[in-house]
N, C-alpha and C positions, 0 to 999 in steps of 0.2 A: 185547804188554804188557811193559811197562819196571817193573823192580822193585829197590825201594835193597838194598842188603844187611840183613837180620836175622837176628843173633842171640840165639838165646832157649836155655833149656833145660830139660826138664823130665825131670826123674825122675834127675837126670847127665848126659842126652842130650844133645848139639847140635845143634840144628836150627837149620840155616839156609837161605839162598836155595837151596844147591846138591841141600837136601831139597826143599825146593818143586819147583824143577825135575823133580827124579825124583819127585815125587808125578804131576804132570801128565802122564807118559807114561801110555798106555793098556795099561798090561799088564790079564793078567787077576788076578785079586787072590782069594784064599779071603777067608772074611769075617771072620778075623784080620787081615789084612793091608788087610784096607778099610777094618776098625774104627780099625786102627793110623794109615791115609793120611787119614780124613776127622780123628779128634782131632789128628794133627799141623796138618792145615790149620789145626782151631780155634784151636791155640796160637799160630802163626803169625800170623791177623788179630790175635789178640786182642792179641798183643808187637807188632806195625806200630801197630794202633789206638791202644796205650797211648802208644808211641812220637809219634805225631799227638797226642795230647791233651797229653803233656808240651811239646813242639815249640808246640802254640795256648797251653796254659797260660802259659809264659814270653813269649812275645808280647803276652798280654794282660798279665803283672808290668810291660813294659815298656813298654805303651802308657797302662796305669793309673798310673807315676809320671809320666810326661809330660805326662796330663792333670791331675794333682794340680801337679806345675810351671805349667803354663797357670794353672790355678784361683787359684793363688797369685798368680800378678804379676795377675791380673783382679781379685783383689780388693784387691789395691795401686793398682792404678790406678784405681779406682770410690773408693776413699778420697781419695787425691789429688785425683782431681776436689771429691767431697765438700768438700775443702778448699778447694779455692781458689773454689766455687763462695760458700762461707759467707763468704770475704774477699775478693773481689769483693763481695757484699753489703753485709756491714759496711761497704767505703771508699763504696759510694751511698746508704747509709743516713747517713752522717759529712755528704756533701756535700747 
């Protein structure tokens, strides 16, 4: 399992990859120290997740101006048509 770096903190604490690591060894753990390694875990997903949802967020800011660019010259050029399609008419309408 390949993991980016995160850091997060909670409570003052820093946790990061190098906590992750030492959560995954299998020591034996009292059920303070379980309670301690499973909520570190949760903060961990939860700061990766948030991390993923900011990273798709900004993806879609810039896949949504793109397509608002698209939409724009589309409906310039559906006008344009428009236009020349009504003068084209008008010059056969004239003859």
């Amino acid at each position: 399992m390949v993991l980016t770096p995160v850091v997060c903190y909670w409570n003052g604490t820093e946790i990061n990859s190098g906590t992750w690591r030492s959560l995954q060894a299998g020591d034996e753990l009292d059920e303070e120290a379980l309670i301690w390694r499973m909520w570190t875990m949760f903060v961990l997903f939860a700061c990766r997740n948030r991390k993923v949802l900011e990273s798709r967020s900004l993806a879609n800011d810039e896949r949504i101006t793109f397509l608002e660019t698209q939409l724009k010259e589309a409906k310039y050029t559906a006008e344009d048509a428009d236009r020349k399609y009504e003068e084209v008419g008008s010059v056969v309408a004239v003859v």
